[in-house]
C-alpha positions in Angstrom: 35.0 38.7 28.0 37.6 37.9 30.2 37.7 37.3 34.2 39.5 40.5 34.5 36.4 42.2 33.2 34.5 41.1 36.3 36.9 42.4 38.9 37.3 46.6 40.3 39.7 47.9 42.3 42.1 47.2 44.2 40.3 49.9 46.9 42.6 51.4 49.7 40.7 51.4 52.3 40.9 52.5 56.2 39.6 49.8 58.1 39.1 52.5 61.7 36.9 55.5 58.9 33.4 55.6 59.2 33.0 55.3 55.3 35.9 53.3 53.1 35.5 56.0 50.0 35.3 54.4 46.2 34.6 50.8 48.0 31.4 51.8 49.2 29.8 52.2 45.6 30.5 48.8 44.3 29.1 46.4 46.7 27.5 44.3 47.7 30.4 42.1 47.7 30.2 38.2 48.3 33.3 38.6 50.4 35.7 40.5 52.1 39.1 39.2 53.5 41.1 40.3 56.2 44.5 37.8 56.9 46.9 38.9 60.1 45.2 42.3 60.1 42.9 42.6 63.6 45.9 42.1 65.8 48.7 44.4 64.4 46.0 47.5 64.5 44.2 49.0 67.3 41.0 47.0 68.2 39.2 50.0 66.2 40.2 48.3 62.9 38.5 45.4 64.1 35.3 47.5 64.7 35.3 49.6 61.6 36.3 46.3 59.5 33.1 44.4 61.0 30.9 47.4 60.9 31.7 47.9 56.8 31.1 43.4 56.4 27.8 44.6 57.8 26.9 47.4 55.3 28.6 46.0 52.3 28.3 42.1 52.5 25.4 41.1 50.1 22.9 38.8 51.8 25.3 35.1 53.2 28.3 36.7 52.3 31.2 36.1 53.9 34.2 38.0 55.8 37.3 35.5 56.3 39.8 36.4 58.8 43.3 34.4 59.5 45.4 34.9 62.1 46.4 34.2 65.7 43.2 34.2 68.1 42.4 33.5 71.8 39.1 31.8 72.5 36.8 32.0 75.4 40.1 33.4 77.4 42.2 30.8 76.3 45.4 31.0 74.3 47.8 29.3 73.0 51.7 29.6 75.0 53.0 30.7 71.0 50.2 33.3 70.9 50.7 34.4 74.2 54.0 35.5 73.5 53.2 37.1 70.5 50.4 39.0 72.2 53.3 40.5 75.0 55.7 41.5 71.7 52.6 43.3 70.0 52.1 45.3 73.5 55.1 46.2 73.6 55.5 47.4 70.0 51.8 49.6 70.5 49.5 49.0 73.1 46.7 49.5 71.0 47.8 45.5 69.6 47.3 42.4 70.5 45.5 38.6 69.8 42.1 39.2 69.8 39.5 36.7 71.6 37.4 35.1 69.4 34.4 34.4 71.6 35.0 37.3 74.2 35.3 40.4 71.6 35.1 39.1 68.1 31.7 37.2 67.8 30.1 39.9 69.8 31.3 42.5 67.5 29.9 40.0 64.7 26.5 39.8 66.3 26.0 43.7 66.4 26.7 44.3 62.6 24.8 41.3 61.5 26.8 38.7 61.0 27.2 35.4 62.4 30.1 32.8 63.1 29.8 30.4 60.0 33.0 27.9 60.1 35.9 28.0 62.1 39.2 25.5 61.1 42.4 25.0 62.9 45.6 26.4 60.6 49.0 25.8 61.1 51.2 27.9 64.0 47.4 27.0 66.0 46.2 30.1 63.5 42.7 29.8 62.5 40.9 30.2 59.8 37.4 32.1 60.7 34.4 32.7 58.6 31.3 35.1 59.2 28.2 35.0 56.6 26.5 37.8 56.7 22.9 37.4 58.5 20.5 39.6 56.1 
């Protein structure tokens, strides 16, 4: 018995479809991870990758996100920046507000904001648990 024997996939999965294929048959997971992903996609990724945490987290578990944030319509002047090339490049894009449109979008799929830390480049590190 090795570790290996405990782990499936890797899945390919499309965070903006309604059902994400063979990774819907092994859950429930314990967690899901999603690093520099919600602002370098349309803000339907966001949506679709909270909506599948709330189907397929097991009861506490957690989706970690890390990246560049805005909170409570604050942002950094680095992330501000950032957020004017990602516009540029597709205006679906940008640094997503923490408070304003990620917790909310949390809340309606059943999960709740667990731990939040300070990263370097004034990332953060961002932790739902799953509220079942």
């Amino acid at each position: 018995f090795s570790q290996t024997d405990q782990l499936e996939g890797p899945y390919l999965v499309d965070a903006c479809a309604v059902h994400w294929g063979d990774a819907e048959t092994s859950g429930p997971y314990d967690a899901i991870v999603a690093t520099n992903m919600i602002h370098i996609a349309p803000f339907a990724a966001a949506e679709g990758l909270f909506a599948g945490a709330g189907r397929l987290l097991a009861p506490d578990g957690a989706l970690f996100l890390y990246g560049p944030f805005a909170q409570d319509g604050d942002i950094a002047p680095s992330h501000a920046g950032f957020a004017a090339q990602l516009k540029q490049r597709d205006t679906r894009w940008g640094v997503r507000d923490l408070i304003r449109e990620i917790v909310p979008l949390a809340k309606a799929n059943g999960l709740k904001l667990a731990h939040l830390e300070d990263m370097p480049a004034n990332n953060l590190s961002v932790i739902f648990r799953h509220d079942a």
